[in-house]
N, C-alpha and C positions, 0 to 999 in steps of 0.2 A: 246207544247213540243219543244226543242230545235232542231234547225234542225242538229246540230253537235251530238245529242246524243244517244248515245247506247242504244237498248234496247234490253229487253227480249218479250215484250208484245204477239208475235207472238205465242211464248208458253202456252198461258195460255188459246188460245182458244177454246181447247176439254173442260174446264175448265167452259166457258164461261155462260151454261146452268147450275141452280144451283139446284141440286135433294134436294125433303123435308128428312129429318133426319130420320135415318129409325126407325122405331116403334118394339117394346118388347123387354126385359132385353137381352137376348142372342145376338141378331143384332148391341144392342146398347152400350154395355158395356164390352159385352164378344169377341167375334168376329167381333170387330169394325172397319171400314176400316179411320176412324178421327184420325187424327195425336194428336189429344188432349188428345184424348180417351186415345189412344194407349199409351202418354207419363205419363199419368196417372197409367196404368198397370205398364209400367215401374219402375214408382215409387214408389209404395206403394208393387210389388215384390222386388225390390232392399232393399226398407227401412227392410222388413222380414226378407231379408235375412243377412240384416247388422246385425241385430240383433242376429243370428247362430252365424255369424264369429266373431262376437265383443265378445258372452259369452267363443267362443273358446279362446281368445287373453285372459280373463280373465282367465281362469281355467291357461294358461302357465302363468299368472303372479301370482295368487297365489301359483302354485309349487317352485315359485322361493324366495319365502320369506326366504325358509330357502336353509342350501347350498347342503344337503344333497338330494334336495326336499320334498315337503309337503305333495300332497296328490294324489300323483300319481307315476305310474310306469315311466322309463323311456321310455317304450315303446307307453303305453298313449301318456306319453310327445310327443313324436314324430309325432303322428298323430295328434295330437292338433295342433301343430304350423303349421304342413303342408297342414290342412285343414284350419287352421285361412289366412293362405298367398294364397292360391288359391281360397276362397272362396270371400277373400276382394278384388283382384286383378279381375278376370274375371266374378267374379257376385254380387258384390256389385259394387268396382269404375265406369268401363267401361260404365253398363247398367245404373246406377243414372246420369251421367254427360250426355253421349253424350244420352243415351235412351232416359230418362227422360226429364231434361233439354230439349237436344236440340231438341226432337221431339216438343215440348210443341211451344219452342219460336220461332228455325229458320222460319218454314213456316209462322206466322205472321210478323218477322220484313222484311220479304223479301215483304209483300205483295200475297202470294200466296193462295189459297183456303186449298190446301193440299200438302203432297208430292207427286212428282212425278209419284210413283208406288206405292199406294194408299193399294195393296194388299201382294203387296212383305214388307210394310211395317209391317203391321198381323202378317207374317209369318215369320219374322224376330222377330216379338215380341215371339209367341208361343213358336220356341227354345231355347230361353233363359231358361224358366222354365223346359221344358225336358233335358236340358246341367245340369242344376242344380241338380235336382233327378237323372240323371246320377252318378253325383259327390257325393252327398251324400248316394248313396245307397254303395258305397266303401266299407262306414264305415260297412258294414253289413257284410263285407269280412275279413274284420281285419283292413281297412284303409288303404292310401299310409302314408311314414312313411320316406318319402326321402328330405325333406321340399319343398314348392310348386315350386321350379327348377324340381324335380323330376330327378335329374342328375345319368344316369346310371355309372357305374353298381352298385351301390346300390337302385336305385332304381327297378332294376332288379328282387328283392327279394321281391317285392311289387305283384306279381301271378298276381290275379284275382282283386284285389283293383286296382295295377297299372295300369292295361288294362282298368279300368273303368276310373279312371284316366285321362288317352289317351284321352277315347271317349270323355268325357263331355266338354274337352279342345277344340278337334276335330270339337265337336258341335258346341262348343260357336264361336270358330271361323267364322262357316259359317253364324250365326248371325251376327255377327262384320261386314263381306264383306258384307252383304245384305245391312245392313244399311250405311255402307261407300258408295258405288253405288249412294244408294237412295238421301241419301244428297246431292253429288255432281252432279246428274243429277239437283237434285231440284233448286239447287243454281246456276248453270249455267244457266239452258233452264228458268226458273219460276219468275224469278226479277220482280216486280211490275215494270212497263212503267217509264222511266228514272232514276231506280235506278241503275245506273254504278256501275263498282267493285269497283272506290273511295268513292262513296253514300250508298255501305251496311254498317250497323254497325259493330261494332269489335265485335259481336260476333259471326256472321254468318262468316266473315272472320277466325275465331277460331273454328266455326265449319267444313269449306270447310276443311281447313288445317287438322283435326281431321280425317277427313273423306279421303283425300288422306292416309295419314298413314294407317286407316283400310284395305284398298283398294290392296297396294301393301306390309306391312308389314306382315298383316294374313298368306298369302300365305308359309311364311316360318316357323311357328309356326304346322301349318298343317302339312305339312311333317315332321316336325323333333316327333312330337306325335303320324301321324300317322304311320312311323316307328319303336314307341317304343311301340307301340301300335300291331304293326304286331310281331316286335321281343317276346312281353311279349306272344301272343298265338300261332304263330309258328313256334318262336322259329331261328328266322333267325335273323345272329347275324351283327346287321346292329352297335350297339354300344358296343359290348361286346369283348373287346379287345385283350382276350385269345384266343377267333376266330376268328382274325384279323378284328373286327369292328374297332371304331374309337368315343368312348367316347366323345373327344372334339372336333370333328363334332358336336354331337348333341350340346354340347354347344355353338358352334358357327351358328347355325340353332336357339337354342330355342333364343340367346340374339338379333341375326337381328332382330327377331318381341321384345323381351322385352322390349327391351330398347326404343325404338319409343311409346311403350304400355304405357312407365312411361307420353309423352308426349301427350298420346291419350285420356289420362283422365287428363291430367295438363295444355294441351293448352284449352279446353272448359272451365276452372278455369278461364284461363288469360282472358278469353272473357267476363265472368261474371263481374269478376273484372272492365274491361275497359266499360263495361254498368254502374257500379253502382257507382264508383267516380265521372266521370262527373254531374251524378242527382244530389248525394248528396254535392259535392262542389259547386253546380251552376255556374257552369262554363264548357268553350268547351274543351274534352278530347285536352290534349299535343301532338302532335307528332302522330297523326291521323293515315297516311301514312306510320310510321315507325313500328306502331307497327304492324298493318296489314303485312305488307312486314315482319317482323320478324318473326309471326307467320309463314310465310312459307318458310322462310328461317329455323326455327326449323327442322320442318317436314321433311326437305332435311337434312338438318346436323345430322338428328335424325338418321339416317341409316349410317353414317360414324361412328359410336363409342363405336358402341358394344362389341368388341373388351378391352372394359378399366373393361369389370366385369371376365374379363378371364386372368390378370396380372401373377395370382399364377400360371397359366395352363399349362406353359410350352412354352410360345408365343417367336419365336425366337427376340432377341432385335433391331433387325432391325426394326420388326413392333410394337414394343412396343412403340418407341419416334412417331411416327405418329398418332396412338390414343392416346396418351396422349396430341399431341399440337391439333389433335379434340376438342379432350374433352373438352382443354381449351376455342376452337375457339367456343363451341355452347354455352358458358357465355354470346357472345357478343351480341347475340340480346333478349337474357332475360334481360341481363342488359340495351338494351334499352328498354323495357316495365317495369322495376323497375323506372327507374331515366323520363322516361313521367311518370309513376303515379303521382309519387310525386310533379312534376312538376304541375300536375293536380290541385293536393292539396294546394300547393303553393298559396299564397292568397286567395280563395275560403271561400266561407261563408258555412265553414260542418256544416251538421247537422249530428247529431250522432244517428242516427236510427238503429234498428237489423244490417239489411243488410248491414251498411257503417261497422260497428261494424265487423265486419267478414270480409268486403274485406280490412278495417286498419289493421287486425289481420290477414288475409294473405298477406300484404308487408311484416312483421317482421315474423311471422316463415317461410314464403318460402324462404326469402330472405337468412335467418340464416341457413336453408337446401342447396340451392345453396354454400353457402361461405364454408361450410364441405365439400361439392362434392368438392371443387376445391382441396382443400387437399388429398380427395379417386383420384383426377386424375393425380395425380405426380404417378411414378411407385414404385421408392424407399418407398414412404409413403404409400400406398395401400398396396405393401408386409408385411409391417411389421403390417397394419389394418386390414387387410380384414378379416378373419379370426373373429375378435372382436365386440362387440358392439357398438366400433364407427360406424358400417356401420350400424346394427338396427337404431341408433341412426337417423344418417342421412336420412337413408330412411324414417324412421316414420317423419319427418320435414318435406320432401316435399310431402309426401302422406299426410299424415294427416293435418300438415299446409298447404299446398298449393291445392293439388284436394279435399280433405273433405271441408275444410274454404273455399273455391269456391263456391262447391256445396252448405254451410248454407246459404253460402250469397245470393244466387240464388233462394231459399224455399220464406223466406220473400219477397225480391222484386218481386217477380212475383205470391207470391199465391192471391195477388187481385185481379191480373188477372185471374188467373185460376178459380179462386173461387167466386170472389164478395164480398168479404168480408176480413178485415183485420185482422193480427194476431196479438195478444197481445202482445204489445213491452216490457212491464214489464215483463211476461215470458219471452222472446226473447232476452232482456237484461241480465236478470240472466244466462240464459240458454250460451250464450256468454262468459260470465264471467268463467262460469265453465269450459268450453271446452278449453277455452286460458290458465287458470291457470294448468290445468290437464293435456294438453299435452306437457307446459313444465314443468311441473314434472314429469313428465314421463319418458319424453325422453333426456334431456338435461342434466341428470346424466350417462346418457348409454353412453356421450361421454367420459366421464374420467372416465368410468369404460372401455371404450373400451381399452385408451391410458394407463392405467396399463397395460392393458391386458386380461380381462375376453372375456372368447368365448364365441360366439355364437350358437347357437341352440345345448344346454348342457342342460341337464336336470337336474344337478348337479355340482355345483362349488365350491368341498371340497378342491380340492389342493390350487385352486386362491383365498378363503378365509383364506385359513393358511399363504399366502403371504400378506392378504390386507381385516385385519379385520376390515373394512367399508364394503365390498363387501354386508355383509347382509342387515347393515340397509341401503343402498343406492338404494337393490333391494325391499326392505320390503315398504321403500318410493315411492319409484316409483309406486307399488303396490297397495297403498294407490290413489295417485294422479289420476290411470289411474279411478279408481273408480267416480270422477268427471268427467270423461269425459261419463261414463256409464250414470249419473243422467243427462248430458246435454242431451243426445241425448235420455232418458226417456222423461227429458222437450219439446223436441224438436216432440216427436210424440203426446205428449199430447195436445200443441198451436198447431198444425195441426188439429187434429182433434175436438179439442174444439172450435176452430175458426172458421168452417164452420156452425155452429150456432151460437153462441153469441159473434162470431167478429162484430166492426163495419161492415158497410155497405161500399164499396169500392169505387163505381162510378168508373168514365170510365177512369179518369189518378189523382190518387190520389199521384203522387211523382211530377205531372209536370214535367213526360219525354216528350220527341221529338223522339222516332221510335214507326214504324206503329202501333204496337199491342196496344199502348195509346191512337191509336184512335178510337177504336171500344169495344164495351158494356163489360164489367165485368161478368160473364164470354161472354167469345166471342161465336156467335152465328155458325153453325155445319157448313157454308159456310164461315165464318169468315170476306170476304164483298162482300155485294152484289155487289157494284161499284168498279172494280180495282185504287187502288190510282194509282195517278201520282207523282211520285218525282222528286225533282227541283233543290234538295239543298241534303247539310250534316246532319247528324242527331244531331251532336252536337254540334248545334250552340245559347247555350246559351246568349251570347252577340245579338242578334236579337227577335223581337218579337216573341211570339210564334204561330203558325200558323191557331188557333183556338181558340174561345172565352172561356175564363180562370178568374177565379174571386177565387183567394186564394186556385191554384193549385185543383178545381174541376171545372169543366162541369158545366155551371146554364143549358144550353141548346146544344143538340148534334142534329142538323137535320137527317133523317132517310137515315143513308151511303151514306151521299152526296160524293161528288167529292173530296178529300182529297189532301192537298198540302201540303207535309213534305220539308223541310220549306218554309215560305212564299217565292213567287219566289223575288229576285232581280238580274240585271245585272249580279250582283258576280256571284250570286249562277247558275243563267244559263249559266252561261260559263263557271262552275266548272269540 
């Protein structure tokens, strides 16, 4: 090792002694202290629970076919979207990206055995699931009914739901800091022996950065719920304006953590992404450095601009032009991880596999979500939007095209690893196909029904239909289309679990990547290596040999965890 280089090695030596896996279902599956384990639980509760909140987003778009609505009260209505918006936001996105995902990858591509706090990680898992039955037992109260802002004082009138409400928020948040903590201890003190901060890959840098965000954004999400939370049982009126609370307090509490939140499930996106184009272009990611540095230049910029969902709110115009030239200034380093993608792609010999499929399809709708934000961040234009379906519109592009389309791309490329076994690209392909077609049908008519003018979270659109008799069949379509994306993500559980039986067979780097987790067995074994690699070099440095014997991107031969050199050392790379 170089004698100029940084390590972390020092930390890994509690680490050093490797215990056997421990033995019976409960130890091993249930109350597992394995980062693998645990991103598993993650996932397959997340994937559940997608499934609640997606039939909810269903049931509001069939009431919306017609204008009168269809087949519900307005009051249903109500609780529908506000349990569809809270349920997809802090127990589906959050837990499937950085839970799942990042528990799954970061501790292998860093080189480490485990996480840091091995135990705090469990216990971080286990609340997810009681936050969740928190929130859904609401519904056994009559549901909150305020959409998932839950913005008093209407949400005031939410009793015994809203207070549930509160908690399961409450809750979930102290999950979110445990595992923010856990990551950035991990990522800091755990680096395999010469992996410097320029030597991790971009996704572990998208996860640190993910992971600051939990860390200091939580905190104010807490207070602002657990105040509304104190107001809804005893009544002490910290938001209720008529007894001198202060309403848009809580708004300006709940959006410091929202709005970072949009980035806490969309920068581990950016991170997948920047893993999977270099594979599949065969070539070394663009702009390496920048995009790293951008990620947390997000993270930072992400708390300067909350401030742009409170326009209508009464915000005096002095601070109005200053989030708005925010808002425009946190374009600048998305836009440099848009324009290195592409650059990526740029001569590269793609192949078109699932996974490249889904990070090509999230350049173009995150991208086309970002270009509407820019327009929701002008003041004058948000006045006259906000309110409308332009903003549904827009939001479902960057949630759904850009952290959902992340996340698929993320399932495929790594369930070999996880699994040993490959998933069927012919489903995967299809399954693809449907999901890009159906979300922009979906959503990409919500933007000129916005710019007529149709509101939002209405449970009825008789007067905007006597102005703009398209209003029905363009929601009746939409309606139609979102139904593709229901059968993608039918597809999408079924090659999952069809796959772990009669998938191919995986082997140990079946895409011919270069980070660490390619180098060790399919699925990886409960220490994950017996020998801590050494890193030398970058991860993606396609133009160099690759650092281990390779005969048509499989393994003929993998000696038993030998000594591992990401990548082959040269001059360069040791003076990297």
């Amino acid at each position: 090792m170089h004698a100029g280089t940084t390590t972390t090695h020092d930390a890994h030596d509690v680490h050093d002694h490797i215990h056997p896996a421990p033995e019976g279902f409960i130890r091993k599956y249930v109350f597992s202290l394995d980062h693998k384990v645990i991103g598993f639980q993650y996932f397959f509760t997340g994937l559940f629970l997608l499934l609640i909140a997606g039939s909810f987003a269903e049931l509001v778009r069939l009431q919306l076919t017609k204008p009168e609505g269809a087949i519900m009260s307005h009051n249903a209505y109500n609780e529908m979207f506000t349990m569809h918006g809270t349920a997809m936001v802090w127990m589906v996105l959050i837990p499937l990206v950085t839970g799942a995902i990042g528990n799954f990858v970061m501790p292998l591509q860093i080189g480490a055995r485990d996480v840091a706090f091995p135990w705090l990680n469990m216990a971080s898992f286990w609340i997810f699931p009681i936050a969740a039955l928190i929130l859904f037992s609401s519904m056994l109260f009559g549901g909150p009914h305020a959409g998932w802002t839950e913005y008093p004082p209407i949400s005031l009138a939410d009793g015994t739901a809203g207070a549930l409400w509160c908690m399961a928020i409450f809750v979930i948040g102290i999950s979110s800091t445990m595992t923010g903590l856990n990551f950035m201890v991990t990522i800091i003190k755990m680096r395999a022996p010469g992996m410097t901060w320029t030597r991790m890959p971009l996704f572990v840098w998208a996860t640190f950065a993910t992971a600051l965000m939990n860390m200091f954004a939580t905190v104010a999400l807490s207070a602002a719920t657990g105040a509304l939370f104190i107001e809804h049982v005893f009544n002490v009126p910290f938001f209720d304006a008529s007894r001198g609370g202060s309403p848009v307090l809580f708004e300006h509490m709940f959006w410091f953590y929202s709005h970072p939140a949009v980035y806490i499930f969309i920068i581990p996106a950016f991170g997948v992404v920047s893993e999977v184009l270099p594979v599949f272009a065969r070539k070394p990611i663009f702009g390496y450095k920048m995009i790293a540095f951008s990620s947390m230049a997000i993270s930072i910029l992400a708390f300067t601009v909350w401030a742009h969902h409170m326009f209508p709110s009464g915000l005096a115009p002095w601070l109005q032009l200053p989030f708005m030239i925010l808002t425009y200034a946190i374009g600048i380093p998305t836009g440099i991880k848009v324009f290195s993608w592409m650059a990526t792609l740029w001569g590269g010999r793609i192949h078109y596999t699932t996974a490249m499929l889904y990070a090509m399809g999230f350049l173009i709708t995150f991208t086309f979500g970002g270009i509407t934000g820019v327009f929701l961040a002008s003041v004058p234009v948000d006045l006259h939007m906000h309110g409308t379906y332009f903003v549904v519109g827009h939001f479902h592009y960057v949630v759904a095209g850009g952290a959902v389309m992340g996340f698929l791309a993320a399932i495929p490329y790594w369930y070999p690893k996880a699994t040993g076994r490959m998933m069927s690209e012919r489903i995967g392909q299809l399954s693809f196909w449907l999901f890009f077609i159906g979300l922009n049908g979906t959503f990409l008519p919500m933007h000129w029904l916005g710019l007529e003018g149709m509101p939002r979270r209405y449970a009825s659109y008789i007067d905007f239909a006597k102005s703009n008799p398209d209003a029905q069949f363009w929601n009746t379509f939409e309606t139609a289309m979102s139904f593709l994306m229901v059968a993608s993500v039918g597809l999408l559980v079924f090659n999952v679990l069809w796959s772990i039986k009669h998938g191919k067979v995986a082997g140990i780097n079946p895409w011919g990547a270069r980070t660490l987790e390619w180098t060790i067995s399919s699925p990886p074994p409960y220490y994950n290596f017996k020998k801590l690699p050494e890193v030398y070099g970058r991860p993606y440095d396609y133009d160099r040999p690759l650092p281990y014997k390779n005969t048509d991107n499989e393994l003929d031969e993998y000696p038993e965890y030998g000594r591992v050199l990401m990548p082959i050392p040269t001059p360069a790379a040791v003076g990297a």
